[in-house]
N, C-alpha and C positions, 0 to 999 in steps of 0.2 A: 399194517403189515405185522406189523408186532415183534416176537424176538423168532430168529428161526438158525436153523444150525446149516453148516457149507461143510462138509467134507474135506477134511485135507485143512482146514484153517479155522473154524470156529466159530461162535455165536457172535449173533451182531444184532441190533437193536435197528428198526427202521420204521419211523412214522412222518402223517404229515399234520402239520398243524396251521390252520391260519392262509391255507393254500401253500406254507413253505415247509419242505422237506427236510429231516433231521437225520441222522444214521449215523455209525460208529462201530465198528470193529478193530480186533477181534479177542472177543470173551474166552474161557478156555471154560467157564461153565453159564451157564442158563443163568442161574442166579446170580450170578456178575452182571450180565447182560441188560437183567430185568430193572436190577439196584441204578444202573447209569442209565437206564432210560428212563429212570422215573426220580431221580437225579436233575437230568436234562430239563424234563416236562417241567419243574419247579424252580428252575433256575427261570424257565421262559415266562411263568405264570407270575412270578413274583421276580424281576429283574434285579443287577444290585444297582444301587443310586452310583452316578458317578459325577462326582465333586469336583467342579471346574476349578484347576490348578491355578490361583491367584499370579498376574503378572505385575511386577513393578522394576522399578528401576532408580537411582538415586538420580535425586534431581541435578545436583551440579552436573551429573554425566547428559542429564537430559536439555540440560544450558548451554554445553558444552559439543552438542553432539548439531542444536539448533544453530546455533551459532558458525559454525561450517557452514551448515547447508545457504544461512544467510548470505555469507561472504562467496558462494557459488555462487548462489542464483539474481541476487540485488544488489544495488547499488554500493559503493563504500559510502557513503554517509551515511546509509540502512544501517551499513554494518555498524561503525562508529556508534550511530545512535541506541545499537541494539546491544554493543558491549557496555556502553556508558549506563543504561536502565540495569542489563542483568547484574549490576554488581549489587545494587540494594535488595536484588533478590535472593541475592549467595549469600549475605552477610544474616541475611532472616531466617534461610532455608536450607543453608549452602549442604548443612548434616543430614537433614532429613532425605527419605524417601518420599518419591512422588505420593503413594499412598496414605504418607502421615500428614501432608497437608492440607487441609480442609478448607470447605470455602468461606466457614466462619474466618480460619486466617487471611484468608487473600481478599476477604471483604473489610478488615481492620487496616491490612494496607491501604488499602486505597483511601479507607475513609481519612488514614494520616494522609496520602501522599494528596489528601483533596484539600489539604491546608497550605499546600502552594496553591492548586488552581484547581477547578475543573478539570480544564481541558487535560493538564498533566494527568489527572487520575484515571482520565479516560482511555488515554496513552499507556497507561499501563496498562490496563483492562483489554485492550486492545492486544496490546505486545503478549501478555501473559496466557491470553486465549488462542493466541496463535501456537505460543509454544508450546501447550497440552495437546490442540489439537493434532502438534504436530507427531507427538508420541502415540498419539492414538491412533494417527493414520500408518504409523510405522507398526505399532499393535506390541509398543514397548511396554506402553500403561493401558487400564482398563478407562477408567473415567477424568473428564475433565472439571474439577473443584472451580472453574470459575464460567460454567452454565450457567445460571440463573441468575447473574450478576448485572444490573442494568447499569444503563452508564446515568451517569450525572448530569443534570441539567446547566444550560453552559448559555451565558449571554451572551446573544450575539452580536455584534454591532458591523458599523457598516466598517469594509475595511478602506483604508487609505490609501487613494490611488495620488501617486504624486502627477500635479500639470509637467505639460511638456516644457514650461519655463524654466522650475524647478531643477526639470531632469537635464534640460539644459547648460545651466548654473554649474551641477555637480561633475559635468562633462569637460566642461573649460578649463575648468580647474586642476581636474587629472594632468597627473603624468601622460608624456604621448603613449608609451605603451599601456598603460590603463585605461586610456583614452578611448583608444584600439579594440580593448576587451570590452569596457562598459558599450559604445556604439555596435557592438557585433552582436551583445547579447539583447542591445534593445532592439534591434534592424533583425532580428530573427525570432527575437520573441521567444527565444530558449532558455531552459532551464541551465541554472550554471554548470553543476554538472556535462552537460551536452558539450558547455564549450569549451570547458576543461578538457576533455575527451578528444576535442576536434582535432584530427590530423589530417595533413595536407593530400593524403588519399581519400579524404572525403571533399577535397574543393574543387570543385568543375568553375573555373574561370573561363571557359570556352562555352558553354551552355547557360553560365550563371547561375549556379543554384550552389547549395550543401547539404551534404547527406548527414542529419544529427541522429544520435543511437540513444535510445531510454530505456532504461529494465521499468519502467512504470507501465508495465504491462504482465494481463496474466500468467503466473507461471515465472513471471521473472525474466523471460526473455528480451534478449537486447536485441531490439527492432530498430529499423532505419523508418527515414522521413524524410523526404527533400524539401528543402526549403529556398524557395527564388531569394535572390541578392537584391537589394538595395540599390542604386548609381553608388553610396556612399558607401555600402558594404565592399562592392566590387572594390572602388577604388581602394581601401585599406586593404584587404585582402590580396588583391595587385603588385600593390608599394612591400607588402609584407615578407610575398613569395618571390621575389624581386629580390629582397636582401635577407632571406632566408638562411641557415644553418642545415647543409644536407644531410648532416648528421642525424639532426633532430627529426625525429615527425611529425610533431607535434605546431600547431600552427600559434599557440600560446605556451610558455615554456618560463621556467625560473632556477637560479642556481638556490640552495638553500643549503641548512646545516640540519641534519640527521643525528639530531642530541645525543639516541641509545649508541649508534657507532661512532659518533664523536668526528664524522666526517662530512666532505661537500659533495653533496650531490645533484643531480642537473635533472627535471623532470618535470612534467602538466603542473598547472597549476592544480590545487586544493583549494575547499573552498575557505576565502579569506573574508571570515565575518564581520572583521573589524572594519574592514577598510569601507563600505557606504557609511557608515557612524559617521569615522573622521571627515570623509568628504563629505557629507553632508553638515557637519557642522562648517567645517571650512566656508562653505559656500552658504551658510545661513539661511538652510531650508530645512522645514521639517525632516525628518528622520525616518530615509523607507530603506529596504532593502533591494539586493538582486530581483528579490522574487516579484517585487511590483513592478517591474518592468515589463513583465507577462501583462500582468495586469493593466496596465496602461497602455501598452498596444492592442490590446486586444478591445479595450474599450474604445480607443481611437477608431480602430475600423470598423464598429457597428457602429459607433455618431457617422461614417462617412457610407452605410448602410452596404458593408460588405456581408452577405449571406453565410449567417452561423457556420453552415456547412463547411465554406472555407476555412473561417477562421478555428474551427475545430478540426480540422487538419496540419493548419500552419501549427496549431499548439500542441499536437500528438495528442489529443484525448479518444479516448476510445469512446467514452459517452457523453451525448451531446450535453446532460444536466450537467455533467462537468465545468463543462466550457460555459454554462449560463453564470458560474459563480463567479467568471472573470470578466463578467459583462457591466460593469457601474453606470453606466449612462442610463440617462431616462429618454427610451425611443419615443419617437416620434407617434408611434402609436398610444401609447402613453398619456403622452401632452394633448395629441389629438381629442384624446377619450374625455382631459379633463377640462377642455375648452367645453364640450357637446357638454356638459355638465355645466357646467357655469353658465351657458348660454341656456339651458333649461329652467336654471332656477331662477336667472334672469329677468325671463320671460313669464314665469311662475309669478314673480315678485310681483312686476310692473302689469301684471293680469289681474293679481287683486286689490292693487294699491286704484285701479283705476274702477274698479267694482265700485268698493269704498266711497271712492268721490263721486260716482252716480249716486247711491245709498241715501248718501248724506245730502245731496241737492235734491233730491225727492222726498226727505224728509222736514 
């Protein structure tokens, strides 16, 4: 179309280019008109570059900002564990910007913090890569400095599941109110947490079951599970609600002292780490924790050949390979396989040993 004049209002430029349309008015001369459209033509011919505006953010704010979202969506021992690691991250980092640290740095961490352990450095690795990724999916930061970072190689060994004598032992010896707690979380097979948590609107004494809640699920959300009762579960749990405080909701409960307010407060238990130590030495058995008591049930009922299925439910696992790590026994299947082998090579042996002795009497 080119440049053309309108009466009453002026010259205007109109082309197409590309299949898309360009125009602008109004010129008050021809040569105005002509200069902006060939202006425009060069502007489109040759574009200007446009330079993606760098994003960052200071890292404490980005430890700081994870750290909420932790104590929303996860457990408080997540959290706990997650304020106790970022502090060696503040003390390294705490000044910088996400962008000034690199992953030569975050690769020297760990290679120190892999002088405690492995598994620790890996934990970090872990922890750290969540935290970037978390800035990133927020689109606070551009890149995450610990991509390419592999984890460490980590021995594994077999972990120690205590007999049921043992766990016995450490049972007798309790206080009856710890007694209470240690029996409920081995007769459920729950994570401490869970029975910390327990309140007396999750106990169906009329049905027999209990509804335990875990954020060890995607997302962070805190999901339910019923769990059937014991005879011996029931009965504690009976005697308990029995002489209950209506107060309270909570079905395990403790007075304690709150250091920073300098006062007494009444509330769930927390997890108390010291205490299978003591009782364990008490009782002059090796040294396990709450968490093998998962463990030990869980093996219990696949020696008495209860189908993974369930017992990947009674434990809240979303996947089954999960539930395989809480498995210690040698099934049946197993034993079966290396009998048919022993009986082969058996058979093997005393096949040629008797070759042999024909060989020899015919020689």
């Amino acid at each position: 179309m080119g440049c053309y004049f309108k009466k009453g209002k002026g010259w205007r430029y109109d082309f197409v280019l590309k299949g898309n349309r360009y125009t602008e008015t109004w010129f008050k001369t021809k040569k105005e008109a002509n200069l902006a459209e060939a202006k425009k033509r060069e502007e489109l011919k040759n574009p200007p570059l446009v330079r993606e505006t760098p994003i960052d953010m200071a890292f404490l704010d980005l430890v700081n900002l994870r750290l909420d979202y932790v104590k929303a969506y996860n457990s408080s021992t997540h959290y706990q564990d997650y304020c106790y690691t970022s502090k060696k991250w503040i003390a390294c980092w705490g000044k910088l910007s996400c962008r000034e640290i690199s992953s030569q740095m975050i690769e020297n961490f760990i290679l120190e913090r892999s002088k405690v352990s492995p598994i620790t450095a890996n934990k970090e690795i872990r922890f750290l890569r969540a935290l970037f990724n978390f800035g990133k999916k927020k689109k606070w930061i551009k890149e995450n400095p610990v991509d390419g970072i592999e984890f460490l190689p980590v021995e594994r060994r077999v972990k120690y599941v205590p007999p049921v004598e043992d766990i016995r032992k450490v049972i007798e010896i309790a206080d009856p109110d710890t007694r209470d707690y240690l029996i409920t979380i081995s007769d459920t097979m729950a994570r401490v947490g869970e029975i910390n948590r327990l309140c007396w609107d999750d106990v169906n004494l009329d049905n027999r079951f209990v509804i335990l809640y875990t954020r060890k699920k995607k997302g962070g959300h805190l999901t339910p599970r019923k769990v059937p009762m014991t005879s011996q579960l029931y009965k504690i749990l009976f005697r308990r609600y029995e002489h209950r405080d209506p107060e309270k909701p909570w079905v395990f409960w403790h007075r304690y002292l709150a250091w920073k307010e300098g006062v007494w407060k009444e509330g769930p238990y927390q997890y108390r780490g010291g205490l299978m130590a003591g009782l364990c030495k008490e009782a002059g058995v090796p040294p396990f924790t709450f968490h093998a008591l998962r463990h030990a049930g869980a093996s219990t009922l696949e020696n008495n050949h209860v189908p993974i299925g369930s017992i990947q439910r009674i434990l809240g696992h979303e996947n089954r390979t999960t539930t395989e790590i809480y498995l210690h026994c040698l099934g049946n299947a197993e034993l079966e396989a290396m009998k048919i082998l022993e009986r082969s090579r058996s058979f093997s042996h005393t096949n040629s040993h008797t070759e042999r002795k024909k060989h020899l009497a015919a020689t």
